[in-house]
C-alpha positions in Angstrom: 0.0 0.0 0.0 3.1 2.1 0.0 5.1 1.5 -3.2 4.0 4.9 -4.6 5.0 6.5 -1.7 8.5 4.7 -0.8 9.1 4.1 -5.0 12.3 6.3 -5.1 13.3 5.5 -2.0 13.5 2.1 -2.3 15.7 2.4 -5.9 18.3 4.5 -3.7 18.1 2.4 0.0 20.5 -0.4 -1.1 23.3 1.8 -2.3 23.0 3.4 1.3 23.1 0.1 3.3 25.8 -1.3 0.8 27.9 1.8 1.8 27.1 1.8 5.5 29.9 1.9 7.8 30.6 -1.3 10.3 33.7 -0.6 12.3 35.8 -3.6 14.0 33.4 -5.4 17.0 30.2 -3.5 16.2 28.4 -7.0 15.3 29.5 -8.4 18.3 28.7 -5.6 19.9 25.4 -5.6 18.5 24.8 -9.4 18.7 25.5 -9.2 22.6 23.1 -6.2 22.8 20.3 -7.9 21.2 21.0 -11.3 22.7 20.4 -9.6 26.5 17.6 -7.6 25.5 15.2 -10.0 23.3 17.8 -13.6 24.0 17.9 -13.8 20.2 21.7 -15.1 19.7 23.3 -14.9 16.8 26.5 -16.9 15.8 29.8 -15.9 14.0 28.0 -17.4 11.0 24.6 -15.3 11.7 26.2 -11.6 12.3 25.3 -11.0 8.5 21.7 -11.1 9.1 21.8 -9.0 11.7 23.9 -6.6 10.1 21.1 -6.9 6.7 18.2 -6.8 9.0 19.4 -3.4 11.3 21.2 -1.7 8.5 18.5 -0.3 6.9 16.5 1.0 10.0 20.1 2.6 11.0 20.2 4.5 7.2 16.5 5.2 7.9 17.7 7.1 11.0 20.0 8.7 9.0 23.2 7.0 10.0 26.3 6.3 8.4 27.8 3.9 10.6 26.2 0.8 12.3 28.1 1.4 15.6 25.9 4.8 15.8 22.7 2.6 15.9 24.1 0.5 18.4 24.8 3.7 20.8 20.9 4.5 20.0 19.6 1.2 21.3 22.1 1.2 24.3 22.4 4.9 25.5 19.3 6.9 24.1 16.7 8.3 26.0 14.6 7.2 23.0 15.5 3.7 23.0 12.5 1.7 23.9 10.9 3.5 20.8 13.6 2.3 18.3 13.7 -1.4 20.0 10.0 -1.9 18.8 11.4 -1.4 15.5 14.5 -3.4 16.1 12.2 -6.1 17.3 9.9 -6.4 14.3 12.5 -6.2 12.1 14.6 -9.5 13.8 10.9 -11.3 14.2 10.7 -14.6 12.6 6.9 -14.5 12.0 6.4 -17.7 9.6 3.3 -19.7 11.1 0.5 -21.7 10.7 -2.7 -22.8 12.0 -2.9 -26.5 13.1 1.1 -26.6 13.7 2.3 -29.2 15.7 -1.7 -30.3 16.0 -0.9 -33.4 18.3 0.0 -30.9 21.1 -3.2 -28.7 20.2 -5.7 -32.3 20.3 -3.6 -32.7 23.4 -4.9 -29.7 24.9 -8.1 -30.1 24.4 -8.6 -33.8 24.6 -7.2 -34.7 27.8 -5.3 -31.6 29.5 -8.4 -29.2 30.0 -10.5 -31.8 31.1 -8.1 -33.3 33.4 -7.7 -29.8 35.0 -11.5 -29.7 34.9 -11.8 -33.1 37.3 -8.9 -31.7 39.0 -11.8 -28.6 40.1 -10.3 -25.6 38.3 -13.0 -23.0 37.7 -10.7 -20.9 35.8 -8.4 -22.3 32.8 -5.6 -19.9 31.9 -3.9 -21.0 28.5 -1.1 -18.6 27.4 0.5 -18.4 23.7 3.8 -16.6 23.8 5.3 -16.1 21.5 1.8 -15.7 19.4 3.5 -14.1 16.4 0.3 -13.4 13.8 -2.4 -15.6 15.5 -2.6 -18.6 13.9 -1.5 -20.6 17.2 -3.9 -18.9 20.1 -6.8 -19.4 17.6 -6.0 -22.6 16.4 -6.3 -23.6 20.7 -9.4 -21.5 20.2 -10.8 -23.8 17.5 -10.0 -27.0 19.2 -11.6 -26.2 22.5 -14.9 -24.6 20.5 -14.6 -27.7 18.6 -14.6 -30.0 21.7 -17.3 -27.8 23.5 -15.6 -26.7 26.1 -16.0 -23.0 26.4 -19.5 -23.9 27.1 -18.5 -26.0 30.1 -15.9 -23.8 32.2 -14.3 -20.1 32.1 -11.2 -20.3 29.3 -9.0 -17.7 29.3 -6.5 -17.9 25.7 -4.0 -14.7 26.4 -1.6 -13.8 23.6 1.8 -12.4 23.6 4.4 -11.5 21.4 7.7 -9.3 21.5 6.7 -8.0 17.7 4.3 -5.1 17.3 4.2 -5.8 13.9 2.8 -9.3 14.7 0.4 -8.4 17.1 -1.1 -5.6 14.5 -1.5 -8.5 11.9 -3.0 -10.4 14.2 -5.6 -8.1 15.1 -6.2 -7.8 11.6 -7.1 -11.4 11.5 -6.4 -11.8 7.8 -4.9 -14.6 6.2 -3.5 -16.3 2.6 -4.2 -19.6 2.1 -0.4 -20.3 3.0 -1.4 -20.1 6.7 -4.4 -22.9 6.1 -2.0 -25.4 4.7 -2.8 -27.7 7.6 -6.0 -26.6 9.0 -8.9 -29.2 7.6 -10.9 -27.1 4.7 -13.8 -27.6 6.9 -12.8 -25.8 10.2 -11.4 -22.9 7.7 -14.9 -22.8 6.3 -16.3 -23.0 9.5 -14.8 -19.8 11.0 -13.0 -18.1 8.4 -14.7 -15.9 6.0 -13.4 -15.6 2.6 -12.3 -12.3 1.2 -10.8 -12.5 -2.1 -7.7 -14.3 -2.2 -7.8 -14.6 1.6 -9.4 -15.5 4.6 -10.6 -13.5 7.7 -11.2 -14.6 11.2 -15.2 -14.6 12.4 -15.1 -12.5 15.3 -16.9 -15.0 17.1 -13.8 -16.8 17.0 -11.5 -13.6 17.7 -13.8 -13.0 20.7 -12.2 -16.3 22.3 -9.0 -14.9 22.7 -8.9 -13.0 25.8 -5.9 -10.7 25.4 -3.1 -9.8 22.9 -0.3 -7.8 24.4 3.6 -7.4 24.0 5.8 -9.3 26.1 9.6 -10.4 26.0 10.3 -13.5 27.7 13.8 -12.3 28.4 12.7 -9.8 30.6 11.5 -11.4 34.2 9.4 -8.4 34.9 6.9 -8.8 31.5 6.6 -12.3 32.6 4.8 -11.9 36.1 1.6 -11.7 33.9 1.7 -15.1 33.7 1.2 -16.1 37.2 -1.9 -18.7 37.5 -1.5 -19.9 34.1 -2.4 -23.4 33.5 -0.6 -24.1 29.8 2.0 -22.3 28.6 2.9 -22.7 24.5 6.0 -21.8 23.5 7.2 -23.2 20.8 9.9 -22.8 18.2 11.7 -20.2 20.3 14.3 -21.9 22.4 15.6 -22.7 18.9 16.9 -19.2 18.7 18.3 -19.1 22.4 21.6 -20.3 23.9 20.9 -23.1 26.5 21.8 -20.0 29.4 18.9 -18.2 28.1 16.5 -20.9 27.6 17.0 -22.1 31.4 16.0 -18.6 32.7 12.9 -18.1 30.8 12.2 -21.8 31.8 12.7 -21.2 35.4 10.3 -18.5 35.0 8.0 -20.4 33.5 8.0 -22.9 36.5 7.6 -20.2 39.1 4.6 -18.9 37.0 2.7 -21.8 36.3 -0.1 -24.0 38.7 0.7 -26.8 39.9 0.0 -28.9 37.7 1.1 -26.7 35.0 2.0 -27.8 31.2 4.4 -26.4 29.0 4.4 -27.1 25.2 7.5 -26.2 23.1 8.1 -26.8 19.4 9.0 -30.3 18.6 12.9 -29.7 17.8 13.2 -28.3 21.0 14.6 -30.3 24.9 14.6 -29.3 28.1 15.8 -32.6 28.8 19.3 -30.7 29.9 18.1 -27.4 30.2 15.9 -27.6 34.2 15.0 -30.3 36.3 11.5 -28.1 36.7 9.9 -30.5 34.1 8.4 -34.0 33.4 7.9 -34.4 29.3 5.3 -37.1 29.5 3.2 -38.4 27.0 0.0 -36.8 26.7 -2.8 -38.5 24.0 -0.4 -38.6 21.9 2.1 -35.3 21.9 5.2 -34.8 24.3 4.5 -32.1 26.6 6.8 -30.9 30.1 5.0 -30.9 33.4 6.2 -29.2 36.1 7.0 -31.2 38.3 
């Protein structure tokens, strides 16, 4: 909607990255600096994307030198600001609804109505990170599917680090990319169909309680998830050293109930990582239970 706009521009951007100053250590420096603030971490074969992904938001500022960007995200006054851009611009946002579905049946097919015989009035289910929506409303669809927001209070709370994500999300509009594993029928069923895409019914939207910005890294962001029941976070440990992953999933453990479940992406272990967490079998999917 803005190539008119950006047209020129765009032509005359590359130039101005290509010839954009990066003194000795500033990856490093900049690596370490995201790393601690987002846990991101990016090895001596990654510092290239980082250098392609900040570079242009460090011309857009009007820089000449990448080390000048890194003293805006770690000195100014304005930092928080440029971080949210930082942020989107590092997010890995590729999703899609019904991914890693065992965990998902899981979740509604024995978890939540073990917690319900176990007397819980209130069912807190978190999704962080959510990136564009597809996982917090997929949990939507297999609890509406199962019936069970008619039979106990269901909270579904959303979080992600990305603005960018969270304003897609609350747009609610898909390509048929993201249904690539969703049956036809449940797409059908509460998705309406907008030319070459797909929107979210709001009856559906209206099951997710909350969608809010949250770092993980950041111990502070993370009290609101005291109570929770079910924590999914998955495919994000991938990105994390192990130092990293054992703080957010020491967090986790203080946060959750007792009994509290934890989903992560199926290339990632705790196995090493805490000795906070069970992964049991659970109709069908590997899931960690704190233990």
């Amino acid at each position: 909607m803005t190539e008119s706009r950006v047209a020129s521009p765009a032509r005359a951007l590359p130039s101005a990255v290509d010839s954009l100053r990066v003194p000795d250590r500033t990856l490093p420096l900049l690596r370490d600096l995201v790393a601690a603030r987002i846990g991101m971490h990016y090895d001596e074969e990654r510092l290239a994307y980082l250098r392609d992904r900040l570079g242009p938001l460090a011309v857009e500022r009007g820089f000449d030198s990448l080390l000048d960007y890194y003293y805006l995200l770690k000195y100014d006054e304005q930092a928080d600001v440029e971080w949210a851009r930082a942020i989107d611009a590092l997010s890995v946002q590729e999703t899609y609804f019904w991914r890693e579905a065992d965990q998902i049946q899981a979740l509604a097919r024995v978890i939540v109505p073990g917690l319900v015989d176990a007397g819980r009035r209130v069912i807190r289910i978190w999704s962080v990170p959510c990136a564009t929506g597809e996982e917090p409303l997929s949990v939507a669809i297999a609890l509406e599917e199962a019936g069970w927001f008619e039979r106990v209070a269901i909270e579904i709370h959303a979080a992600d680090a990305s603005e960018a994500a969270l304003l897609k999300a609350d747009a609610g509009r898909y390509g048929l990319r993201a249904f690539r594993q969703l049956p036809e029928v449940l797409r059908a069923k509460y998705f309406d169909a907008d030319g070459p895409a797909w929107i979210v019914k709001p009856s559906l939207k209206r099951r997710v309680t909350s969608w809010m910005r949250m770092n993980v890294v950041q111990p502070e962001e993370l009290a609101r998830l005291s109570g929770a029941d079910v924590i999914l976070c998955r495919n994000l440990f991938i990105y994390f050293t192990q130092a990293t992953v054992r703080l957010v999933v020491e967090q986790f453990a203080n946060r959750l109930s007792d009994p509290g479940f934890l989903c992560v992406g199926a290339a990632e272990s705790l196995l090493r990582v805490t000795p906070r967490f069970d992964l049991q079998d659970i109709g069908g999917a590997y899931v960690y239970v704190k233990s």
